[in-house]
N, C-alpha and C positions, 0 to 999 in steps of 0.2 A: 470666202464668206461662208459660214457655217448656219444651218439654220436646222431647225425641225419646228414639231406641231406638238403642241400639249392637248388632249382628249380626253374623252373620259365615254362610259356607259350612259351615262345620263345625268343632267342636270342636277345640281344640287352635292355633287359628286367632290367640291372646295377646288373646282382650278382655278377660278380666279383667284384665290387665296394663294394657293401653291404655285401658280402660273408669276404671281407677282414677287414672292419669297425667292423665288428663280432669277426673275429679272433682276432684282437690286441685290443679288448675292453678286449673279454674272459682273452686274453694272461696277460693281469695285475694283475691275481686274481689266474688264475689256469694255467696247462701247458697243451697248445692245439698242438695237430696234425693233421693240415689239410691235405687233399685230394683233387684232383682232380677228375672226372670221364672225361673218355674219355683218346684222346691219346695229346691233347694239351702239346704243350712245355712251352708257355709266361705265362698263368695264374697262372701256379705253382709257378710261379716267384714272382707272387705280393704274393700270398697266402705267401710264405716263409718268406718274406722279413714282411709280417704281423706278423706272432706268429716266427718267430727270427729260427725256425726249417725246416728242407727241409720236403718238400710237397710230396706224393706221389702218382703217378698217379692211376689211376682203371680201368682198361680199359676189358668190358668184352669181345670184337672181340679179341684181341688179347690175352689175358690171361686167358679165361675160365672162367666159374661161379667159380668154386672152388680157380682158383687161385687167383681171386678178394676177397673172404674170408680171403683166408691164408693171404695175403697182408694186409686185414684194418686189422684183430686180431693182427699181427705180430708187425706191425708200429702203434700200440696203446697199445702195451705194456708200461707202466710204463708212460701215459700220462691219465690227468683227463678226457679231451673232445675230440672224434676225430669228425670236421668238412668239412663232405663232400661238394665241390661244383658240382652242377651237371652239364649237358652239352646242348647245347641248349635249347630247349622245353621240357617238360617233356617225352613225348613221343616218339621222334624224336630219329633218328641213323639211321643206315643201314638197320635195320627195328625194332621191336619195344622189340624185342629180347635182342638188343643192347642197350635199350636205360635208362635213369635215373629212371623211373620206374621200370624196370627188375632189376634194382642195386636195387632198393630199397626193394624190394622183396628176392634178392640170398640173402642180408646180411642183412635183416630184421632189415632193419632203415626207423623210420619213416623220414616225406618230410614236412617240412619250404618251403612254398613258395611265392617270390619275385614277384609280382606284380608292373606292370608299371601304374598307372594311370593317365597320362598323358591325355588328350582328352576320358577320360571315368570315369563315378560313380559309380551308383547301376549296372551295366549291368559287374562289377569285380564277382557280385556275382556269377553269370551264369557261368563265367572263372572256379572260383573254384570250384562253383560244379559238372562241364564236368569233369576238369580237376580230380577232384577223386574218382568220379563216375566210367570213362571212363573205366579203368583198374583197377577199386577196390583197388588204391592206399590207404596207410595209410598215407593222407594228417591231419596234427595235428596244423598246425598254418600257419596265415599269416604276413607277414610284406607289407604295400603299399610305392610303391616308387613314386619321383615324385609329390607328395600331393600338391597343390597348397593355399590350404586356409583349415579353421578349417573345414568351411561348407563341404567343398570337401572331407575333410576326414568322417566326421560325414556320409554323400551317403555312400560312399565306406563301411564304417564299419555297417552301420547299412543293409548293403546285404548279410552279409555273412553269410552260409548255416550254418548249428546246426551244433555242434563236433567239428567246427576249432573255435578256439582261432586267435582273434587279438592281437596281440604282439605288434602293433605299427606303424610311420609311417617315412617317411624318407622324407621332404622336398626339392623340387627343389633346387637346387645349383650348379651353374659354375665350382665352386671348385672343384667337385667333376669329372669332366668329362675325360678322359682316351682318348688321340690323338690315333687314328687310325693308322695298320702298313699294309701291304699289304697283310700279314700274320694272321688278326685278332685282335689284340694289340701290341704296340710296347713293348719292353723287359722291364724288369726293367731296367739293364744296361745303356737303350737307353733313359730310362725317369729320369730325373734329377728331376722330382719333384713328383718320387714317393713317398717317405718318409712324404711331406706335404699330399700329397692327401690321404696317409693310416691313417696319424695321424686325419686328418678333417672328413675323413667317421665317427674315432671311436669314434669322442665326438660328434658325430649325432648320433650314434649310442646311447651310454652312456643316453645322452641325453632327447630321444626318444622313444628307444625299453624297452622293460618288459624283460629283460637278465634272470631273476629268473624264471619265467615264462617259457621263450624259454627252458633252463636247465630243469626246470620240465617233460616238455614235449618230454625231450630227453630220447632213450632204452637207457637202462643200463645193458642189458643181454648180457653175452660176447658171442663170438666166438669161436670154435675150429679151429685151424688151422694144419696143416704139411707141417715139413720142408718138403722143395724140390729142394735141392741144386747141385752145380755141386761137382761132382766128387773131392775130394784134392789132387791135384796129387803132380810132382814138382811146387816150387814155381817159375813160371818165370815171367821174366819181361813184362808187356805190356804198352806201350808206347799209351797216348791218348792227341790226341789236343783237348787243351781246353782254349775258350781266347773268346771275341767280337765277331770273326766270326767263331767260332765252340764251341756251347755250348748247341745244343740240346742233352742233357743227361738224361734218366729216372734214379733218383733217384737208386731203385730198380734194375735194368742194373748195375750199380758201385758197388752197395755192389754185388750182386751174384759174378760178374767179381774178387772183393776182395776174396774170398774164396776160387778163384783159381791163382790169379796173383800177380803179387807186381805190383800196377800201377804207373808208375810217369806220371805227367801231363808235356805238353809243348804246347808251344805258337806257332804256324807257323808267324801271325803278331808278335812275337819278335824274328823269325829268330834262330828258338832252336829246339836242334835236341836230341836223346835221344842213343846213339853209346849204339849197344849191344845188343839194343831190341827185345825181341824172337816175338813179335807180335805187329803191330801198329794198334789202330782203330781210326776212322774218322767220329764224329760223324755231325749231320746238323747245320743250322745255317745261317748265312746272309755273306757267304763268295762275294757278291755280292757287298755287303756295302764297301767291304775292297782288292777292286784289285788291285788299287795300291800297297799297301805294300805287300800282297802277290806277285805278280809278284815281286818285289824289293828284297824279301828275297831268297835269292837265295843258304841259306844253307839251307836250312829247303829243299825245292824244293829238291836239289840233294840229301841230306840221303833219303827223301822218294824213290825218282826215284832207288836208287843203291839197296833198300831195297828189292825193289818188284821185279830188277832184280835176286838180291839173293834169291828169294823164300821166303821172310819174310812172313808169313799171315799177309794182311791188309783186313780191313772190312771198306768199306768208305760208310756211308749211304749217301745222297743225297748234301747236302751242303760238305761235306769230299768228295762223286763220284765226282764233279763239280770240285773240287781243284787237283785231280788228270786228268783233262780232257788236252786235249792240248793247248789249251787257253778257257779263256771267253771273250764273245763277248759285250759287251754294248756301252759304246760312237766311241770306237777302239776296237779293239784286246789285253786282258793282257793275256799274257802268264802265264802256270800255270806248273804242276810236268812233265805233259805229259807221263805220264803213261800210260792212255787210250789216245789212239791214236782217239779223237773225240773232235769237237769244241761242246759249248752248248752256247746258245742263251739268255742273261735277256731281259726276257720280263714283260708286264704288266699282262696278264692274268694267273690268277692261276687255278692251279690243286689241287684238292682234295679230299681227299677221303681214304676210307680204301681199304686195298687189297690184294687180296688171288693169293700166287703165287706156282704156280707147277712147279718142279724140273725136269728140261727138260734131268740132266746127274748127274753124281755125282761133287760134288763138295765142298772139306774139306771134315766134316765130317758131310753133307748133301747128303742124296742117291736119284737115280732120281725115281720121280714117289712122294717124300716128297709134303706135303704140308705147307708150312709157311703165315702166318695172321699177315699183318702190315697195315701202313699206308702211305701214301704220301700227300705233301703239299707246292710247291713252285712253284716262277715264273720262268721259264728256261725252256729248252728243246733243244735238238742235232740238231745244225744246218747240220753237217757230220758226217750219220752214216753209214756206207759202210756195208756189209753182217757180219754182227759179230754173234759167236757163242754164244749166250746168255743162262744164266744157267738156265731162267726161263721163262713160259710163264702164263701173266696175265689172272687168271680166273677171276679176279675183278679186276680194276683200270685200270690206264693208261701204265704205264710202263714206259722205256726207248724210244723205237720204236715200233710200230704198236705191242702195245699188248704183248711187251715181256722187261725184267727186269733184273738184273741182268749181267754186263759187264765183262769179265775175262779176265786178263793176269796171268798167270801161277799162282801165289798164292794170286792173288789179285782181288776182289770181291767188285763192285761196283753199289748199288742199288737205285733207288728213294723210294724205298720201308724205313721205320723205322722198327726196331724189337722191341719186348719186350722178354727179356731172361725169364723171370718167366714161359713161355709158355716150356715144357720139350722138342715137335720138332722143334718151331722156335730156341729155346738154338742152335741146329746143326750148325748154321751159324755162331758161335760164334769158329771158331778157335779149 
């Protein structure tokens, strides 16, 4: 099984453009399973919707060096290429511990990296060779994005340091460009002409790039991994919205979840409810986009509300905490489950960031004093939050209110915080 990691300098840099041009050229030929690094929800989307397979994230703040292992060995079984993309800069995360280089290191894959030359020539050489010098990365090829003329490429290639390989070059194109969401990227879902723009990246791609080459260049020494699953107990049911405005889901999250539940999916924007459900979860998303019909749906609204009065376990991460809030606020007032008894605010500025939350009591089968590693990422925040007992308080990030996380009515748990279950103490949150 052949794998590497797409990179780049910095953000903004077109890997998930290029990253995805890759996958659905590969995906004609042989069967690819992309990756993500990091805890992004949107990119996995394009990546998916590229090699036709779900994407799965790699996230090492949350899931551990070992778990990011077990994860690519696991989700590349029985596939020719796994295609990582990686997450900002090469270096760049929470510190550098976290970051695409340290991935490339736990799982010893070599680094493809995506170069912007736009407004620069011989002076890309210098990039690459900080960039793999810096941390004694195993940088093995490049691709240049952006190229404007032969000449302009001929500078660029003829700077580059001994031991990487040019692969090739990717030419300016309109076509190619990815509208903005307030979130990063807008979803697939939300982009009607994602299927053009993946199909145009891969005959640039095709085109363009040395694909035999890059494949060469790829390890092909596998992985060990171990299982680390949850417990089989009884089979019950867990009930998860999932629709437009709730569909931030890790991959990875649903199958472990599968090895312990029978999931059924439902809609809250199509007013469906799921009678019986031994546990609901609520995952993120753009429940913002969608107040109208949320407020309007008013069955969905009251099974939740009756649920959580019965002591249902719900787990509502951030866009799910918001839909259980007692309204949101944006042009008016929409009314929402009112579960938690607090209004929340869209706004324009975002928060972000990952976050380490301490368990300020017990709660489920979470004991106080736990430590749980996630992340946050949305525009919103509690207009009324009166003294509430909060299950957590922020060692990192922002939280709900000054520094603290986690919202509780009797069996119902609602955080800004994202989990990944792969992790064996963040799993405690999980019901």
């Amino acid at each position: 099984m052949k794998r590497f990691i797409i990179a780049s300098d910095r953000s903004g840099s077109g890997k998930t453009t290029v990253t995805a041009g890759i996958v659905r050229a590969i995906s004609k030929r042989m069967r690819v399973r992309a990756f993500k690094a990091g805890p992004d929800f949107i990119d996995p989307g394009y990546l998916t919707k590229a090699s036709r397979e779900a994407t799965v994230n790699l996230d090492l703040w949350m899931m551990g060096n070992q778990g990011v292992v077990n994860s690519l060995s696991r989700y590349s079984r029985g596939y020719d290429v796994s295609i990582i993309e990686g997450v900002m800069g090469l270096y760049d995360g929470i510190n550098t511990d976290y970051s695409t280089a340290t991935l490339s290191k736990v799982t010893k894959t070599p680094v493809i990296l995506v170069i912007n030359c736009s407004n620069v020539s011989s002076t890309v050489g210098a990039i690459i060779e900080g960039l793999k010098s810096y941390g004694n990365v195993d940088v093995r090829g490049v691709i240049f994005n952006k190229v404007g003329s032969e000449t302009h490429y001929n500078y660029c290639k003829n700077s580059v340091p001994e031991g990487v390989k040019v692969l090739g070059r990717i030419p300016f194109s309109k076509d190619l460009e990815v509208n903005s969401r307030h979130l990063g990227l807008v979803t697939v879902e939300d982009n009607g002409e994602v299927e053009k723009i993946i199909e145009r990246a891969s005959s640039i791609v095709e085109e363009n790039l040395d694909l035999e080459l890059l494949l060469d260049l790829s390890e092909s020494d596998s992985l060990p991994d171990s299982e680390d699953a949850f417990n089989v107990e009884t089979r019950k049911t867990l009930a998860i919205a999932y629709d437009e405005a709730f569909s931030f889901y890790y991959k990875e999250n649903l199958d472990l979840l599968k090895r312990k539940y029978n999931l059924v999916f439902f809609s809250p924007l199509e007013n469906e409810e799921v009678q019986n459900a031994d546990a609901i979860y609520l995952g993120g998303g753009y429940p913002e986009l969608h107040m109208d019909y949320l407020e309007r749906n008013s069955l969905t609204k009251k099974w939740i509300k009756e649920s959580s009065l019965n002591d249902v376990p719900i787990l509502a991460e951030c866009g799910g905490m918001m839909y259980l809030s007692s309204s949101l606020v944006g042009e008016r007032k929409y009314a929402m489950t009112g579960v938690f008894d607090m209004e929340i605010k869209v706004k324009d500025k975002l928060t972000i960031g990952y976050t380490r939350l301490k368990a300020t009591k017990d709660i489920g089968r979470v004991t106080q004093g736990s430590i749980l590693q996630g992340h946050e990422f949305h525009v919103s925040s509690p207009l009324s939050v009166e003294e509430k007992d909060f299950a957590f308080e922020n060692e990192i990030g922002k939280g709900i209110f000054q520094k603290k996380d986690g919202v509780v009515v009797k069996n119902t748990l609602g955080t800004y915080s994202h989990f990944h279950f792969s992790n064996s103490g963040t799993r405690t949150v999980v019901f």
